[in-house]
N, C-alpha and C positions, 0 to 999 in steps of 0.2 A: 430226251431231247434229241433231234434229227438237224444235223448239219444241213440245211442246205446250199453248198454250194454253186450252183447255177445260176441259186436268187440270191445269194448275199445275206443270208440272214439264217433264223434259227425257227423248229416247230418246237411246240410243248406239246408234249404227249399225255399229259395229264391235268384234271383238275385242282389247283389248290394254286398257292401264292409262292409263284417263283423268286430267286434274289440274281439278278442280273449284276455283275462287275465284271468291266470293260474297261479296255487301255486303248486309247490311241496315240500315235504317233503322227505329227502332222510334217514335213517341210515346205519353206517358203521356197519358189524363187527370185519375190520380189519381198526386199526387207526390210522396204523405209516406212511401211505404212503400218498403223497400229490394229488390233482387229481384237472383235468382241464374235467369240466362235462360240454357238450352242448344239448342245448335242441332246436329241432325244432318242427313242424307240418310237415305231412306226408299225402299223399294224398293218402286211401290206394287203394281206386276204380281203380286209373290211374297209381297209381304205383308213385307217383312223390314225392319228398322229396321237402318242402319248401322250399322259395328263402330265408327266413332269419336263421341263425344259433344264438343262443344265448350260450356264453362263459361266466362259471360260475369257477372260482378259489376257491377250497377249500385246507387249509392248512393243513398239519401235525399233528396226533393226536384230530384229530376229530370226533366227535363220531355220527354225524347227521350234514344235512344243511338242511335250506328251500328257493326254489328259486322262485322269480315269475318274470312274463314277461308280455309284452302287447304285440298284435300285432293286425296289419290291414291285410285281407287275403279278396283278390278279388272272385266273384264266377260270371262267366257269364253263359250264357243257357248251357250249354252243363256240366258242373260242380254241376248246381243244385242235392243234395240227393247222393253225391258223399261222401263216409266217411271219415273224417279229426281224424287224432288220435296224438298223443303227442308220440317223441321219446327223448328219455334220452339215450344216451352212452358219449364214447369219442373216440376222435381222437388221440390223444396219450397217453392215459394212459390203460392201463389191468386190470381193476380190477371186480372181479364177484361177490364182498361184499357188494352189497348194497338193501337196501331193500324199495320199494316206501311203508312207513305207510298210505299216505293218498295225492289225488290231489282232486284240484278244479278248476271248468272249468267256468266262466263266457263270456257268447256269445251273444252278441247284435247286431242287423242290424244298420248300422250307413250313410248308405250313398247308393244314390242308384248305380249302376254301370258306369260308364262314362269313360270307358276304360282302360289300365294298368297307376298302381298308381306309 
């Protein structure tokens, strides 16, 4: 795995079936409004947005959340050193207050390749 930070994200250096756990930390500066936040992986090389979406529900008057995920993310030949980055928005909610204080990216090889999972 290659940090990169320039581009905000990470390469995989090999073929087989990565497990991606990630922590974010989010704060508001506006806290009266409620907000439905999803987090995927994003494939920036190929342009291609992850097949999993992860939906996070934060309530009313909240002044920060922390969310974390797991996930398993395929990489065959052609995907090897291709950059994978983390995206935070939402799908129905507008909001431009929020600030990432801090993530954490933990990335390990777990399996070797043996087709779509």
């Amino acid at each position: 795995v290659t940090y990169d930070k320039a581009n905000n994200g990470v390469q995989l250096d090999q073929v087989g079936v990565w497990e991606f756990t990630v922590k974010v930390s989010l704060t508001f500066s506006e806290v009266n409004n409620g907000r439905e936040i999803q987090l995927r992986t994003y494939n920036l090389t190929t342009a291609t947005p992850g097949a999993t979406t992860f939906n996070y529900f934060v309530g009313r008057n909240q002044a920060g959340v922390n969310l974390q995920f797991t996930l398993a993310i395929e990489v065959d030949d052609t995907e090897v050193g291709n950059l994978i980055q983390l995206q935070v928005g939402s799908a129905s909610d507008s909001f431009s207050s929020s600030d990432n204080i801090g993530t954490i990216y933990q990335v390990k090889h777990i399996s070797e390749f043996q087709g779509t999972i």
